[in-house]
N, C-alpha and C positions, 0 to 999 in steps of 0.2 A: 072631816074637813081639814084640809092643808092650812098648817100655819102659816100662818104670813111672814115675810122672810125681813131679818133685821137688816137694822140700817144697813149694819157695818156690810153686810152680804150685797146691800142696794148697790154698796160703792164697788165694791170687786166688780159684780156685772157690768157696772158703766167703765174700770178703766182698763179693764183687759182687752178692749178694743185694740190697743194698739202696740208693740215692741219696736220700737223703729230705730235707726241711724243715722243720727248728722254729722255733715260736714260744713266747716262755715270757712273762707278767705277771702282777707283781706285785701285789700287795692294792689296794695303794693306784692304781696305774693301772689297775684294771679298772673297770667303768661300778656295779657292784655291791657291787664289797669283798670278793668270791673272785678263789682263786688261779688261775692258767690255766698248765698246759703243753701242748700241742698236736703233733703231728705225721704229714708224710704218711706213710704207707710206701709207698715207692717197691719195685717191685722192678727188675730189672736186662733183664726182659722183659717186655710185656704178658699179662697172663691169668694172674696166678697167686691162687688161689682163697683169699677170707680166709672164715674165721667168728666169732662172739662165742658166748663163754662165758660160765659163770660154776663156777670150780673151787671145789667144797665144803672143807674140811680134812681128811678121809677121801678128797677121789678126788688130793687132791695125793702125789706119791711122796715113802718116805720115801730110796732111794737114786735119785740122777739118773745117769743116761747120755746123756751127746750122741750125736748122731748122725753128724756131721759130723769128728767128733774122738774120739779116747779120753779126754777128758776127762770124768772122775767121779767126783762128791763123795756121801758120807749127809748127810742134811737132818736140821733135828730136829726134835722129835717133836710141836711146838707150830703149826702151820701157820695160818695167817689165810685166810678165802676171800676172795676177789678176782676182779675179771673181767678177761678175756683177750681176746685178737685173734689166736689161733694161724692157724698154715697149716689150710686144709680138706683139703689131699692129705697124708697118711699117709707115711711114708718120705724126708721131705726135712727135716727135722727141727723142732722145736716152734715157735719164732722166736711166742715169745706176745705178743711188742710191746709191750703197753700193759693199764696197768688199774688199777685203784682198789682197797683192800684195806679190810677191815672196819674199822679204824682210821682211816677216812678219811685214808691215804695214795695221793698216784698216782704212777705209774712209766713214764716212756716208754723204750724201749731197742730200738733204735739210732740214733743218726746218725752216719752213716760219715766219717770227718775224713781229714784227709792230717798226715803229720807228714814227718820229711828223715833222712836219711843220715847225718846228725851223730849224732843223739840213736838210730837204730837201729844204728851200728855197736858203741855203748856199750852198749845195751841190746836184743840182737835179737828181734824176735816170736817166741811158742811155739807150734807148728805144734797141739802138743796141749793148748794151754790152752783157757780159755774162751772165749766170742763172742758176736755179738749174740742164736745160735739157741737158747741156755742162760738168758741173763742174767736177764730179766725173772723167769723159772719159779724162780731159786735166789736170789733177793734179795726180791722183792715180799712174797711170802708171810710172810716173818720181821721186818719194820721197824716202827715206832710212830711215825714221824716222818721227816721228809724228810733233816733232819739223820742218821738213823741210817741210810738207806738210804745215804747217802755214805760214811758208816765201812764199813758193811757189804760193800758193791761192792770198796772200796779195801781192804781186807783181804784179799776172794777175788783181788783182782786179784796183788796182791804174792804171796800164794802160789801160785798156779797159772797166772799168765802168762796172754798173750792172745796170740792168733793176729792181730788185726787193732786197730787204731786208730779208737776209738767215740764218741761224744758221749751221756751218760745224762741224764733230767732227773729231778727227784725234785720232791714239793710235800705241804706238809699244810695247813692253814687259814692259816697262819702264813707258813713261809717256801718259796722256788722254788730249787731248786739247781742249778747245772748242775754236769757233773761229765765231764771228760773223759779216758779214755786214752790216754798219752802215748806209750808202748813197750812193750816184753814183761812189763816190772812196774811202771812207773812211769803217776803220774796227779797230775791237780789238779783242785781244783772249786773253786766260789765260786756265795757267796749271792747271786741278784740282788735288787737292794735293790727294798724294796716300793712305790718311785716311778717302776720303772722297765721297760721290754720287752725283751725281746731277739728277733732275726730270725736264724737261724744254717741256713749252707747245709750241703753236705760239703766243710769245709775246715776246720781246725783253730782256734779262734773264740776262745777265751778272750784278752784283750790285758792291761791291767792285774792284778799278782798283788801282795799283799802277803802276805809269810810268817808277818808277825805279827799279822796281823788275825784275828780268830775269826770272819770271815766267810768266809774261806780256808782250804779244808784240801787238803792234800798227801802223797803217802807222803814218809818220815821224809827220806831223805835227798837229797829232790830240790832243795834250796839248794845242798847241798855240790855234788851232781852239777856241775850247773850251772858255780858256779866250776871243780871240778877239772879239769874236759873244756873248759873256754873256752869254753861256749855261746852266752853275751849278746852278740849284737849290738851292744846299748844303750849307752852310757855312763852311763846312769842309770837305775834301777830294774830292773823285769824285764816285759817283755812279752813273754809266752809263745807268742803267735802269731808272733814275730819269734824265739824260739829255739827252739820245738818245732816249728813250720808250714812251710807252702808260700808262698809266693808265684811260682806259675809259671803259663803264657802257657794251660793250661785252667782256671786259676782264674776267669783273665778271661774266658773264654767258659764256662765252665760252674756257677762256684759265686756272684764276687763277685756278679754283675747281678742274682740274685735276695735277696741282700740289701740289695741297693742299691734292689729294688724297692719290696720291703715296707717299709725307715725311709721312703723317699718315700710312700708312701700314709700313715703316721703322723703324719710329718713332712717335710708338702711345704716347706719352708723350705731343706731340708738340699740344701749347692752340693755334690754329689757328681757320680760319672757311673760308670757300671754296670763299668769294668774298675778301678776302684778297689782297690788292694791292701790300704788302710787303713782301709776302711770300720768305723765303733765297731761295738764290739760291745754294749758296755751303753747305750742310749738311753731319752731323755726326753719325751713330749711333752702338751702341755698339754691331747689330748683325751681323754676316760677310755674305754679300748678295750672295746668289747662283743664275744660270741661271734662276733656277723655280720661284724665288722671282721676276726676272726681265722677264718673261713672264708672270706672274699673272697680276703683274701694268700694262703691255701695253696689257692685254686682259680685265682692270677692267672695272666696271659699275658701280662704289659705290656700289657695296654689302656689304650687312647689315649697310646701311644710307638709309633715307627718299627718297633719290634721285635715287635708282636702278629701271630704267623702266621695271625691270621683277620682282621687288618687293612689296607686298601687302600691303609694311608696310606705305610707303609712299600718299598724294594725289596724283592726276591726273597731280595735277598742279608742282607739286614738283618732280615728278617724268620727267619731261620735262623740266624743271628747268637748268639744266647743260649739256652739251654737255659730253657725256663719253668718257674714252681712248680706249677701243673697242668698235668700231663700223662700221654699214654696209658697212663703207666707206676705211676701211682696205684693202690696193692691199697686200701686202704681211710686215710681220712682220722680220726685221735680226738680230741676237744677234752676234756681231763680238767679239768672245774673241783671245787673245792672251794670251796662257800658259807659265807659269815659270819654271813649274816641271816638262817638258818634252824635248829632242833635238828640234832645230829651227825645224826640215822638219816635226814635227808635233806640232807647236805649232800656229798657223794659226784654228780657227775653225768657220765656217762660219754657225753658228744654225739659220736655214731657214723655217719660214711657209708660206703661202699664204691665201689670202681671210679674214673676218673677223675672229677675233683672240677669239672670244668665241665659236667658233666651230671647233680649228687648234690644232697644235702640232709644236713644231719648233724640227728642226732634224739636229744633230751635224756633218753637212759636213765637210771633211777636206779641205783645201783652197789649198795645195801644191798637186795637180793634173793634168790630161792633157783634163779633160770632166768634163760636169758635168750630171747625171742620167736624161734619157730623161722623165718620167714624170713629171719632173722639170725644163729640159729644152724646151721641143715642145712645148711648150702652144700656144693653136690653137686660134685664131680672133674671132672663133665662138665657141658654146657648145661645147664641147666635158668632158664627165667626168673620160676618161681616162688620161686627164692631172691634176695633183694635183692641180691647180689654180681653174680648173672648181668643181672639185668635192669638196673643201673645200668651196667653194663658195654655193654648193648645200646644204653641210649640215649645212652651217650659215641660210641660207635661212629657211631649213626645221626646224632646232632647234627656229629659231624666234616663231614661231608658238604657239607652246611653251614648252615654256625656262625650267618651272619647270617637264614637264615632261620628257625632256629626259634630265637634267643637269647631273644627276647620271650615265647616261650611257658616258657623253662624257668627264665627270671625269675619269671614268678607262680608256676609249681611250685614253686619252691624256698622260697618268699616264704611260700604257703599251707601248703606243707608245715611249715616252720619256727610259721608261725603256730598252726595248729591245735595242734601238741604241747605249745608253747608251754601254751596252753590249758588242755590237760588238766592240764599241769603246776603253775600254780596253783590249778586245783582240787585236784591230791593235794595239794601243800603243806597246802592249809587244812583238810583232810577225813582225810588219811592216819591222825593221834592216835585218831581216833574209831571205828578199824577194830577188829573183834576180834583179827586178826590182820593188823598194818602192815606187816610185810615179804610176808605174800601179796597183800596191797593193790596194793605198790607193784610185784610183779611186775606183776600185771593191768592195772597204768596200762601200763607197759611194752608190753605186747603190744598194748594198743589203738593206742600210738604207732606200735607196726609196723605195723601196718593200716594204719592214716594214710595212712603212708609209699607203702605197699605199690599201695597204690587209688590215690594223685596219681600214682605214676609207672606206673603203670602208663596212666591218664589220657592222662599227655604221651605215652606212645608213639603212642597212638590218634590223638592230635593229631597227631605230628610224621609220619605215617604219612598220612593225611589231606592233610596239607602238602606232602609230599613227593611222592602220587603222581603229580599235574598234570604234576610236571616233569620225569617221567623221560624218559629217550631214546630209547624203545623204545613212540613214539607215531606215530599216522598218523591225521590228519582230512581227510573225505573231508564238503565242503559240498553235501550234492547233497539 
């Protein structure tokens, strides 16, 4: 008879779900004056099936059960609808990730961070508290504000303990939060100011805290902790990544380099180098960041450095060297903005890809709707490539093969893709007020955008299919 597997083994299963990468900008550094939080979700294998929703207040539960834990709270009776990015397989528990709630709040959850032996022998993780497969589904629903999703989180957190160490972002028109779990109950977050971005890998990111700022918030006793336990490193101040984090020898190959990538693509100025243990975490730079800038860095490889595994320029050895921000392991990509220069019922935009992000498109769904477009939302358990999960999934695969020769063609896909939505999308802007019914309107843009989407990529397969078959191996010319 197999042993039954310990806690500690319980917790590994539940958070290797995920490796992902955010990006989060502020008002004032985006190209338009919305907020941006972004991230990939990575899973821990290739193939695991996402969909988009959109949960009404009637289909949200009023008591939750994880699946993954016994962890279970009643909800209350007031619920906001919101859209999701749940699992498409049934049984592996919700993991809703990301979404925009009718308040024009958005939510991303998880980024999986590293913290140390200090701070967990004080504080240990709770095998049945909450985690990333619970979090978005018991917090999004109930906030009015980015600020309130940080109260709200840090409350469940202190009462009911986590199993693992997380990175949350929160955003409304206004301000971008990060917010990160520290230990079993402990957490900090901080406002990132509206002049500024952040690039954050799975490593524990927060560095500057101040405990008296009201840009900072923390559970109550995480100052004293601090001193009582000898935490600080520092001599001066509190740098939480220096007393709650990592700095060890996979950071340098798996987490620092792709932060080191993305401020480099921001701010090519910045004299860093990719195993950097000190890389900031709050940054500045004088260009005002658009969506397409924050879809390149969460589709990058290091291109044009030694280290892009589709690059000649590099060795074999170098080229394997760093883990990238796109890769095979991408379930779906979401860029959550909230608009300033538009009324609230269109300022919600929930830009959506799936599958790896070197062969995707993110596509500017409205969040203020009552559906969301079935090739986005059906996504089937098995193959099928009439769902946009599977078929972006098909042309990561086929483009692996290779990269340089179809890059060119999935340059304009993505290009025309993004364009056309684009499109429609300033026409709803200007046309949506004049509808009899604007939230059925703005579904119906919605769906046209799937189409889009649907028809170019499906296009490029025909392309890269076309491209490809000249040069298979399993050829024989006969000049006669």
């Amino acid at each position: 008879m197999a042993e039954a597997p310990l806690k500690e083994e319980i917790i590994l299963t539940k958070r290797v779900h995920g490796s992902c990468t955010t990006i989060l900008v502020g008002k004032a550094a985006s190209i338009d004056g919305s907020t941006i939080i972004a991230r990939n979700e990575d899973g821990n294998v290739p193939l695991q099936p996402q969909k988009f929703v959109y949960v009404h207040p009637a289909d949200q539960p009023r008591h939750y059960q994880a699946e993954l834990s016994a962890f279970n709270l009643d909800l209350p009776d007031n619920p906001l609808g919101y859209t999701s990015t749940p699992e498409a397989v049934a049984g592996k528990g919700l993991w809703a990730a990301a979404g925009i709630n009718s308040e024009n709040v958005a939510m991303t959850a998880t980024e999986t961070i590293t913290t140390n032996a200090r701070i967990l022998g004080i504080d240990p993780l709770v095998p049945e508290g909450l985690g990333e497969e619970s979090i978005t589904t018991i917090v999004l629903p109930y906030i009015h504000s980015a600020r309130e999703g940080v109260q709200r989180l840090g409350a469940l957190l202190e009462q009911y303990g986590t199993y693992e160490t997380n990175g949350i972002c929160f955003s409304d028109k206004d301000e971008v939060w990060y917010f990160e779990s520290i230990a079993g109950h402990h957490w900090a977050a901080i406002r990132i100011p509206d002049d500024a971005y952040v690039v954050a890998p799975n490593r524990f990111n927060i560095t500057d805290f101040d405990f008296n700022s009201a840009d900072c918030m923390a559970s109550a006793d995480l100052e004293e902790l601090i001193t009582t336990y000898h935490l600080n490193p520092d001599r001066d101040g509190y740098n939480l990544r220096h007393i709650f984090g990592s700095a060890s020898a996979k950071d340098t190959r798996y987490n620092n380099p792709r932060a080191w990538y993305g401020q480099l693509y921001f701010n090519p100025e910045f004299d860093t180098e990719p195993i950097d243990q000190d890389l900031p975490f709050i940054c500045r730079t004088d260009k005002k960041i658009s969506i397409e800038d924050v879809k390149y860095v969460l589709s990058s490889h290091y291109q044009n450095t030694p280290y892009d595994p589709y690059s000649n320029a590099g060795t074999e050895e170098e080229k394997k060297r760093f883990r990238p921000i796109g890769i095979n392991r991408n379930q779906e990509l979401h860029i959550l903005q909230i608009r300033n220069d538009v009324p609230a019922a269109i300022a919600g935009i929930h830009w959506l890809a799936f599958g790896p992000n070197t062969f995707n498109a993110v596509v500017p769904f409205y969040a203020n709707v009552t559906d969301t477009p079935a090739p986005y939302r059906d996504t089937t358990s098995t193959y099928d490539p009439r769902n946009m999960y599977w078929l972006f999934s098909t042309l990561a695969v086929f483009g692996d093969t290779d990269f340089t020769l179809y890059q060119d063609f999935e340059d304009l896909f993505e290009q025309n893709t993004v364009a056309a939505c684009r499109h429609l999308q300033i026409e709803a802007d200007a046309h949506y007020a004049d509808q009899a019914d604007p939230v059925e309107y703005l579904t119906a843009v919605n769906a046209k955008m799937a189409d889009i989407a649907l028809a170019k990529a499906t296009t490029l397969l025909g392309q890269m299919v076309a491209l490809g078959a000249p040069k298979m191996k399993l050829q024989f010319t006969l000049n006669d």
